[in-house]
C-alpha positions as CSV (number, residue, x, y, z in Angstrom):
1,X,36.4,-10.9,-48.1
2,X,35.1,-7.4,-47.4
3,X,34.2,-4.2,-49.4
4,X,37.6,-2.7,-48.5
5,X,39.3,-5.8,-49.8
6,X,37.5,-5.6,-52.9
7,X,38.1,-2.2,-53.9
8,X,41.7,-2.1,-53.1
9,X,42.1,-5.4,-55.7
10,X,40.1,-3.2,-58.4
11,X,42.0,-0.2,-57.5
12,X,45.3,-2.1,-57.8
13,X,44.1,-3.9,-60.9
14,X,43.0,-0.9,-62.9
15,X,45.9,1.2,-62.2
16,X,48.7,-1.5,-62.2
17,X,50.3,0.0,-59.5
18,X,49.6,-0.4,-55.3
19,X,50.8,3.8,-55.1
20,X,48.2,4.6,-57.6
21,X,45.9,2.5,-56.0
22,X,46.4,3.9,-52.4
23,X,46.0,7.6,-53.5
24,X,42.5,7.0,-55.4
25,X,41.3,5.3,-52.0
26,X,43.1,7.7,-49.5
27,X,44.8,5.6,-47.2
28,X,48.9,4.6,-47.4
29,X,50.4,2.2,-49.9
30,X,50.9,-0.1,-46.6
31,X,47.5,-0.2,-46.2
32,X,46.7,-1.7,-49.8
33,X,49.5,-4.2,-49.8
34,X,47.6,-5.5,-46.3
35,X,44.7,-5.4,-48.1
36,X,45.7,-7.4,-51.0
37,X,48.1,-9.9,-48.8
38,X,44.7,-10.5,-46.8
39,X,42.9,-11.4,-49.7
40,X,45.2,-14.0,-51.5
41,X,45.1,-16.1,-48.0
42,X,41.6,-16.0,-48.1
43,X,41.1,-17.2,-51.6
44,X,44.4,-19.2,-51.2
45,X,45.1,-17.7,-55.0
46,X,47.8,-15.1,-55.8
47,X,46.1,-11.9,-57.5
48,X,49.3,-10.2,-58.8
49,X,52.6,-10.5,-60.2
50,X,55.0,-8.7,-59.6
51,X,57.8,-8.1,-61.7
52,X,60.1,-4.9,-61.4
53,X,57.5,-1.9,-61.1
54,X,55.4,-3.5,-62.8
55,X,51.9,-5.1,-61.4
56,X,49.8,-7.1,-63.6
57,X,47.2,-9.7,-62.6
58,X,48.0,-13.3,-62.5
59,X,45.5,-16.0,-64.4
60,X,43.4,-15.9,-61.2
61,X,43.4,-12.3,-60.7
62,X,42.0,-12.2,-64.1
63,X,39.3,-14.6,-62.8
64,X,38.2,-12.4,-59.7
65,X,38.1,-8.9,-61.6
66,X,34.7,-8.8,-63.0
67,X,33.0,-10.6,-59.9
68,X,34.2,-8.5,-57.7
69,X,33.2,-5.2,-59.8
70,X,29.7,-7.3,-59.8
71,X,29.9,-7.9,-55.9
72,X,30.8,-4.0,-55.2
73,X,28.1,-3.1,-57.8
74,X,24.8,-4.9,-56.0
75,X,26.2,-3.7,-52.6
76,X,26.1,-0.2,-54.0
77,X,22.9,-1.3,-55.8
78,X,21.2,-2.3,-52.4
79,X,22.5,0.9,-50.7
80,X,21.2,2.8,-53.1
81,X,17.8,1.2,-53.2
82,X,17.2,1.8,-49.2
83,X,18.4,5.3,-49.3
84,X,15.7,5.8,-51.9
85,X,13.0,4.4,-49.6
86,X,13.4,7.7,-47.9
87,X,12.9,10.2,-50.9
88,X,15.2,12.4,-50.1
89,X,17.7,14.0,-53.0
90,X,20.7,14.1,-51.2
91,X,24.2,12.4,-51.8
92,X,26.7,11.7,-54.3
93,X,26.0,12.0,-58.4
94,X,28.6,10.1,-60.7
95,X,28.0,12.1,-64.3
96,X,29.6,12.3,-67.3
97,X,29.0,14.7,-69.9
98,X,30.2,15.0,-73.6
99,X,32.8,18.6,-74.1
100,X,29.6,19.5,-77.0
101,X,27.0,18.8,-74.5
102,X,28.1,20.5,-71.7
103,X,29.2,23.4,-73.4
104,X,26.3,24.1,-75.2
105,X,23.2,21.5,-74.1
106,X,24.1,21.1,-70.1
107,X,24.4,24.6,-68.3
108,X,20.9,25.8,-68.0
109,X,20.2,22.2,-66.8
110,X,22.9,22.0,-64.0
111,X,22.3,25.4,-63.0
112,X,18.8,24.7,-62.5
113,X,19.6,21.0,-60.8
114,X,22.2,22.4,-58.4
115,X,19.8,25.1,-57.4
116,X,16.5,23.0,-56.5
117,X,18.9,20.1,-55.4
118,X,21.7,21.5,-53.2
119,X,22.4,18.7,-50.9
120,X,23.7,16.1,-54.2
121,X,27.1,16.2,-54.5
122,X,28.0,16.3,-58.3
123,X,30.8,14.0,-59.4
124,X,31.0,15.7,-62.9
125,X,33.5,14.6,-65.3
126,X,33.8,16.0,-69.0
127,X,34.3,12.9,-71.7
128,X,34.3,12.2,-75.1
129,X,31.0,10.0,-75.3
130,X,32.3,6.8,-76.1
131,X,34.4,6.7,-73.2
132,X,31.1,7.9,-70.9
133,X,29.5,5.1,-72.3
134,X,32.0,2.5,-71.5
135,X,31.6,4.0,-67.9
136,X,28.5,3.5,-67.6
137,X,28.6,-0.2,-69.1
138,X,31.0,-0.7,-66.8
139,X,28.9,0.7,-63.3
140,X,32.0,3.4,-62.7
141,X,29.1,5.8,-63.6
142,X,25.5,6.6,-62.8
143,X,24.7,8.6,-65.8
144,X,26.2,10.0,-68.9
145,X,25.1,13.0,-71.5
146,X,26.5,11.7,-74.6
147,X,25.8,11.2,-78.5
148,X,23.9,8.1,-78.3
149,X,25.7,4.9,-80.0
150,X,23.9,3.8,-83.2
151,X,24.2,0.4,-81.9
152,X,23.8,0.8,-78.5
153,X,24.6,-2.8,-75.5
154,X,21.3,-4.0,-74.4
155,X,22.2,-3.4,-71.2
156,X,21.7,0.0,-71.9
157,X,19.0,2.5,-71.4
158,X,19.2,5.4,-73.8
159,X,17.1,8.2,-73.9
160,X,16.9,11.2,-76.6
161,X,17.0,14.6,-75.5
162,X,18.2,16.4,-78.4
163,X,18.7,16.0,-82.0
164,X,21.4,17.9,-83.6
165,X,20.6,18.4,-87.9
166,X,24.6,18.0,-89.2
167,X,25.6,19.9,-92.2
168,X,28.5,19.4,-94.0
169,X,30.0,22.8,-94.2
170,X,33.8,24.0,-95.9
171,X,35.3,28.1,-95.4
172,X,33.7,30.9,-97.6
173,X,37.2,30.6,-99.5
174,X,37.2,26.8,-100.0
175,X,37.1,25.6,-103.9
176,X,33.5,24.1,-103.8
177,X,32.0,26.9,-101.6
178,X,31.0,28.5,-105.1
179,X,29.5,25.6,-106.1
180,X,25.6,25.4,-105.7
181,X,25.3,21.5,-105.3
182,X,28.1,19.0,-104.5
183,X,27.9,15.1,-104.6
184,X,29.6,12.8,-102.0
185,X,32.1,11.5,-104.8
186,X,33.4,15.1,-104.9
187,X,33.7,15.2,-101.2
188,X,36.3,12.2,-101.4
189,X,38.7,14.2,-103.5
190,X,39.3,17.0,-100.8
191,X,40.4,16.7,-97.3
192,X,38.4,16.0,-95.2
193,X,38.2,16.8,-91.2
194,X,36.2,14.5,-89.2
195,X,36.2,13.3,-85.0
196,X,38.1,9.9,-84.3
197,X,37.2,6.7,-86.3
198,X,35.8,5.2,-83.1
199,X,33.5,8.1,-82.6
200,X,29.6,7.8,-82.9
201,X,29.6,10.8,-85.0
202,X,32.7,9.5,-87.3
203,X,30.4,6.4,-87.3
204,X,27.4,8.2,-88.6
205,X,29.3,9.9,-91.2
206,X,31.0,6.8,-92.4
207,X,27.8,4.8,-92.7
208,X,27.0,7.5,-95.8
209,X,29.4,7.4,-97.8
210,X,29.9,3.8,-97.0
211,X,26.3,3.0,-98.4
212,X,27.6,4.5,-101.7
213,X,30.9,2.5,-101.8
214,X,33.3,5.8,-101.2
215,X,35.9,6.3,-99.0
216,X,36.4,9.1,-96.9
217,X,39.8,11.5,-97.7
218,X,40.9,12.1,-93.9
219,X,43.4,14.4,-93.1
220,X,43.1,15.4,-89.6
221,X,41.4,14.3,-87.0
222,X,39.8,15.9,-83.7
223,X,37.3,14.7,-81.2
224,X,36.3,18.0,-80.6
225,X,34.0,20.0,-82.1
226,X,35.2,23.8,-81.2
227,X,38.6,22.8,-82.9
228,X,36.9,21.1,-86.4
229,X,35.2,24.4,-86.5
230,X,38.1,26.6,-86.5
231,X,40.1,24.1,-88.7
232,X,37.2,24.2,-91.4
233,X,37.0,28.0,-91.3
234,X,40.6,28.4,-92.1
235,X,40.3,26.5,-95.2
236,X,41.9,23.8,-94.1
237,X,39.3,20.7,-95.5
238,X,35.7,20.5,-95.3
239,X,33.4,18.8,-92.3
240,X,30.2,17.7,-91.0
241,X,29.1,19.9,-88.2
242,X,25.5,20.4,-86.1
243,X,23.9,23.6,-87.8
244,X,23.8,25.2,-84.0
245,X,27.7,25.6,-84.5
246,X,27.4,26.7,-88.0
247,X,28.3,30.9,-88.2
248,X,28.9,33.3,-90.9
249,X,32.7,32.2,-91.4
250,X,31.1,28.4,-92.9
251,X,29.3,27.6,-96.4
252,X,26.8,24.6,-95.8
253,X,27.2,22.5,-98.9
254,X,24.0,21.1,-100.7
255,X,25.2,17.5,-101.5
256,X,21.5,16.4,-102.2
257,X,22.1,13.1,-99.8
258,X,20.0,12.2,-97.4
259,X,20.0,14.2,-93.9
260,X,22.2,13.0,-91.4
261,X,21.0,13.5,-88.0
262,X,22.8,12.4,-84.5
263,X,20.7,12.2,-81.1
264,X,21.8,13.3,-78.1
265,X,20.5,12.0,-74.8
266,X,20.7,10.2,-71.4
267,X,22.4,6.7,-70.8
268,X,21.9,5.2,-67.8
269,X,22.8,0.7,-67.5
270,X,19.3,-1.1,-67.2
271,X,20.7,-3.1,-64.0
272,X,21.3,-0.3,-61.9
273,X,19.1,1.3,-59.5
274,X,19.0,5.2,-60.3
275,X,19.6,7.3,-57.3
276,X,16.7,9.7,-56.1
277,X,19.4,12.7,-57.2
278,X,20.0,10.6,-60.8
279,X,16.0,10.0,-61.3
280,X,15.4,13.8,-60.8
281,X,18.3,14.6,-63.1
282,X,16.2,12.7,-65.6
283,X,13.0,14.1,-65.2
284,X,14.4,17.5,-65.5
285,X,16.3,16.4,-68.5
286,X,13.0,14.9,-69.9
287,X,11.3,18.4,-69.7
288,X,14.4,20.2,-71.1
């Protein structure tokens, strides 16, 4: 049992497919089947079933999965750890970033990074923040730039940055925008356009009204930000946005409830051994 072995049976677990799984580690679909085959007769266990096109992991497949992401992880983990002895800032950077964040939070930070570190080789992907979060709680990433979870796992470290003051905000046009306060409960009986139920944000929201036993009037739904603008400037419902995105076509409604903030920030999983490239990420972000 080797590191090659390992990641091909993650690869071929993840993606349900030995094709998938040979592109994402560069070598031939021959190579992972040889791969897996070698593994099976060294645990004597069948990994995979097989049925059609189809490829889904056997009882003892299920078994292996999450020790082998933990053996992978420590090896990385010890690599990691000598390379840092050195004190270099070189290598590879796995980062996610939320679309808000890194469209108005993350450039003057990257440009600044990539300037003073230009031997780290970003691996930069652009999520919504609960799915950079499971990727970091999972080890596929080093760090992520997300809306932190009000609840976060313990085996996270999270880090504010930023706080963004929310507003809840309707067009010039909309039927309340004349109004000079407007409760909750009058909220509920327009549409409302909010991010995904399983969003922190949604989550934040929610909790409000939830505290005062209403329910929120949904009608569309959008994880991003730049689009529930737009929507709410047409007229088409009201919405809860940070007052940074807040322009001239938007009313900010005085509902007299309590501020609603949301924190932006750095997640990074307690167990893992930051990178010298991740650690000065974080000290820049820390001065930001």
């Amino acid at each position: 049992m080797d590191t090659n072995t390992l990641s091909a049976f993650i690869a071929v677990a993840e993606s349900h497919s030995f094709s998938l799984a040979a592109q994402q580690l560069y070598i031939t679909q021959s190579a992972v089947s040889k791969r897996i085959a070698l593994l099976e007769d060294q645990l004597n266990q069948k990994l995979f079933d097989r049925i059609s096109r189809k490829v889904t992991l056997t009882e003892a497949g299920r078994e292996l999965l999450p020790r082998a992401k933990t053996i992978l992880s420590a090896i990385k983990d010890a690599g990691r750890s000598m390379g840092n002895l050195s004190g270099v800032v070189h290598g590879p950077l796995s980062l996610a970033a939320s679309h808000h964040i890194s469209l108005h939070r993350l450039p003057p930070i990257l440009r600044a990074f990539t300037k003073k570190y230009p031997d780290v080789q970003l691996n930069l992907r652009f999520d919504e923040s609960e799915i950079a979060y499971d990727g970091v709680l999972h080890g596929d990433l080093e760090l992520a730039l997300i809306t932190l979870s009000p609840q976060p796992d313990p085996t996270i470290f999270s880090q504010a940055i930023w706080v963004d003051q929310l507003q809840y905000v309707v067009s010039r046009d909309h039927p309340l925008a004349s109004k000079s306060i407007v409760s909750l409960e009058e909220l509920t009986h327009y549409a409302a356009i909010l991010s995904g139920a399983k969003t922190f944000t949604h989550q934040i929201v929610a909790e409000q009204f939830r505290k005062k036993s209403l329910d929120l009037n949904i009608t569309m739904s959008t994880n991003y930000l730049d689009t529930i603008r737009m929507m709410v400037s047409i007229g088409l419902g009201w919405s809860l946005l940070p007052e940074t995105m807040i322009d001239d076509s938007l009313k900010v409604l005085n509902t007299g409830s309590e501020p609603i903030q949301r924190q932006l920030g750095y997640i990074y999983h307690r167990d893992r051994t930051l990178s010298n490239a991740a650690s000065k990420l974080v000290e820049m972000l820390s001065c930001s």
